[in-house]
C-alpha positions as CSV (number, residue, x, y, z in Angstrom):
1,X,12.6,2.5,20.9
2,X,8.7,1.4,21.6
3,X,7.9,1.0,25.2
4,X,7.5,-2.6,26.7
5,X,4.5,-3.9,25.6
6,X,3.6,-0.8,22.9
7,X,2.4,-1.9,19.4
8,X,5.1,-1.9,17.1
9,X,3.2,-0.4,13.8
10,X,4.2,-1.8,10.3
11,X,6.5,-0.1,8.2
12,X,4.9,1.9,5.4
13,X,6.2,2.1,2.0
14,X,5.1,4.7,-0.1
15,X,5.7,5.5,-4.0
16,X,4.4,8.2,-6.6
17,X,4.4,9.2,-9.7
18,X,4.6,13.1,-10.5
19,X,0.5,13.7,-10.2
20,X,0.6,12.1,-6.4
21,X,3.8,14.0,-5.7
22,X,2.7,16.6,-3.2
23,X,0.1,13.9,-1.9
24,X,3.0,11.3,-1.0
25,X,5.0,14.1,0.6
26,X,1.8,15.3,2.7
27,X,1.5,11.3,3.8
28,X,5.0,10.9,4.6
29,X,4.5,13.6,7.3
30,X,1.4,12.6,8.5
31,X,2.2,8.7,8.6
32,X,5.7,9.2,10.5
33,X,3.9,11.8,13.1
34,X,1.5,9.1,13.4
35,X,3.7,6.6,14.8
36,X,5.0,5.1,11.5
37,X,8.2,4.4,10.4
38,X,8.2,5.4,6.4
39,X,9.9,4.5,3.2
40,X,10.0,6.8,0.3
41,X,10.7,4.8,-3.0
42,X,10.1,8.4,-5.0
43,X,10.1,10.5,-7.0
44,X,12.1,13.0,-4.9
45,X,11.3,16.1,-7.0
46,X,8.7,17.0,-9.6
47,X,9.4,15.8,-13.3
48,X,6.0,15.9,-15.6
49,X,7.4,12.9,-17.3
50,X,8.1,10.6,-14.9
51,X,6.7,6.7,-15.4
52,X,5.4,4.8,-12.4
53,X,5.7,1.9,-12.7
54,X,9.6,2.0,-10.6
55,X,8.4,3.6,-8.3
56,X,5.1,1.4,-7.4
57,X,7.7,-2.0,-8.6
58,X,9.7,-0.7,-6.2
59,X,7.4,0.2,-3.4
60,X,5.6,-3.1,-3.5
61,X,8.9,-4.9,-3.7
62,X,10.0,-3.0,-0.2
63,X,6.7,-4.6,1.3
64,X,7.5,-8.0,-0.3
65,X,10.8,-8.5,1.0
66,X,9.5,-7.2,4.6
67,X,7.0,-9.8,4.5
68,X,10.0,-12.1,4.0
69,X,12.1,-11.4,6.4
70,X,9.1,-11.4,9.0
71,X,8.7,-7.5,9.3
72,X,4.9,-6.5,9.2
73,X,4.5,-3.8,6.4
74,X,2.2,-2.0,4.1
75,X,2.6,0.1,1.1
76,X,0.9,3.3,-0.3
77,X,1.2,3.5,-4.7
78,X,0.0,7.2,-6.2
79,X,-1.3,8.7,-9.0
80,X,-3.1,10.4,-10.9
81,X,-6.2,7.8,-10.6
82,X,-4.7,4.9,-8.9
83,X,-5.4,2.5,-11.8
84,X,-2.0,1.8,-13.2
85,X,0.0,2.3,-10.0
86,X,-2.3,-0.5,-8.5
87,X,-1.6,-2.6,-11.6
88,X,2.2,-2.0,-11.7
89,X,2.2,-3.2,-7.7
90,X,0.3,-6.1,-8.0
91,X,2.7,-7.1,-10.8
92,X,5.1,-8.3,-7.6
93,X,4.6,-11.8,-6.5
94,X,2.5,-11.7,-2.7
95,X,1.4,-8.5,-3.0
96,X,-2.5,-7.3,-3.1
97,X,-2.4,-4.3,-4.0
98,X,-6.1,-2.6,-4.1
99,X,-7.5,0.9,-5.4
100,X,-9.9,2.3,-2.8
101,X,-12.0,5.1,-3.2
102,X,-14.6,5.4,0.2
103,X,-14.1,4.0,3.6
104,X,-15.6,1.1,2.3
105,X,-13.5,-0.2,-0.1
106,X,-10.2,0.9,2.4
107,X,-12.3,-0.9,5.0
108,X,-12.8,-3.7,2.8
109,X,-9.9,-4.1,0.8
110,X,-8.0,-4.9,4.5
111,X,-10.8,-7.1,6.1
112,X,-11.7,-9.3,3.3
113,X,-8.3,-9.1,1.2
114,X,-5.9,-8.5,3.4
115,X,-4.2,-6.1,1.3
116,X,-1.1,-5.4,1.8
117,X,-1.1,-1.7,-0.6
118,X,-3.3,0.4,-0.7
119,X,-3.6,2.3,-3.8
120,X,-5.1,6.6,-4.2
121,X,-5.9,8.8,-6.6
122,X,-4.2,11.8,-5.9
123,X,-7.0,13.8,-8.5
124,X,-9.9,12.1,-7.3
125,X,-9.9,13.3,-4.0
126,X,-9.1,15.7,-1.8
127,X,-5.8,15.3,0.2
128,X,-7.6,15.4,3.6
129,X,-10.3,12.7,2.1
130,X,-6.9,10.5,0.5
131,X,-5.2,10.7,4.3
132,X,-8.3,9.6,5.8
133,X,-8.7,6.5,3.2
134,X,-4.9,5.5,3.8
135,X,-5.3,5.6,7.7
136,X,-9.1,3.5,7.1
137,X,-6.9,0.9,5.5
138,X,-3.8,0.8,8.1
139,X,-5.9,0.3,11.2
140,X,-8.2,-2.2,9.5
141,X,-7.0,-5.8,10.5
142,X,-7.7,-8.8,8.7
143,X,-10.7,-10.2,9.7
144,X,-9.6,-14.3,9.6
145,X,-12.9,-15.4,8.3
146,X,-12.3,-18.8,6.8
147,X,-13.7,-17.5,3.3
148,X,-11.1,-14.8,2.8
149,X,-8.5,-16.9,4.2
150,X,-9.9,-19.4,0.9
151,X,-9.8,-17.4,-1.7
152,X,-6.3,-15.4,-0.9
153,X,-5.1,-18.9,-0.7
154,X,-6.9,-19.8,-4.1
155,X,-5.0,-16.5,-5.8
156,X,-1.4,-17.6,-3.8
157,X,-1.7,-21.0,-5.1
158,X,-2.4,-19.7,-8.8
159,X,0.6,-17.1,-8.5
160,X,3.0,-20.0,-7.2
161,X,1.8,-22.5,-9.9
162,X,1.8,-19.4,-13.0
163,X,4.9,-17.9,-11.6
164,X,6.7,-19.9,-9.2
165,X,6.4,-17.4,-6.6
């Protein structure tokens, strides 16, 4: 139970495919002795021929229906480079799912965005750099700038007219 007055972090939902297996495993430990409560939407073990989309559907689902019900949460989609896993999350209606690559764009993607996933590249970094970039983009707030706040609003509006989210 958090202390009176202690900052509640968000809940973190994390997915993989095989190639970001060992990566999401490493995160898991790291994010929940860091203060975060974390959900694992898979794979549980190792299987070469595993597809991600479930797992990153499934991850950004977890941190749509959060959203929902008022709970603040982010998620985390792996692979091998980060490409489709950020494609198969952003398939799910209010999420912004982004790939980041420096502290920049994990920076970024949070400040001007407000993503709510952040997606890695399990083989394009090293698992120390990939930590680093996923706790960059947790502890980055939204800045509030009226711009961003415009254009999130511009891509909401076209998801709710194209797809009646």
């Amino acid at each position: 139970r958090p202390r009176l007055g202690a900052m509640v972090k968000p809940r973190v939902h994390i997915g993989t495919d095989h190639a970001g297996l060992d990566l999401s495993h490493r995160l898991i430990g790291v994010l929940r002795a860091d203060g975060y409560e974390v959900v694992d939407h898979g794979p549980r073990s190792f299987d070469p021929l595993d597809d991600y989309p479930g797992f990153c559907i499934a991850t950004a689902e977890g941190v749509a229906a959060d959203a929902h019900r008022g709970i603040p949460a982010f998620g985390i989609v792996i692979g091998g480079s980060g490409n489709g896993e950020q494609m198969a999350a952003n398939k799910v209606a209010g999420i912004r799912a982004a790939l980041v690559w420096n502290d920049d764009t994990a920076r970024l993607a949070r400040a001007h965005n407000d993503a709510n996933v952040v997606s890695i590249g399990a083989r394009q970094h090293t698992p120390e750099v990939a930590i680093e970039l996923v706790r960059t983009f947790l502890a980055e707030p939204f800045s509030g700038d009226a711009r961003h706040v415009r254009r999130i609003g511009q891509i909401a509006a076209y998801e709710a007219e194209r797809f009646g989210a």
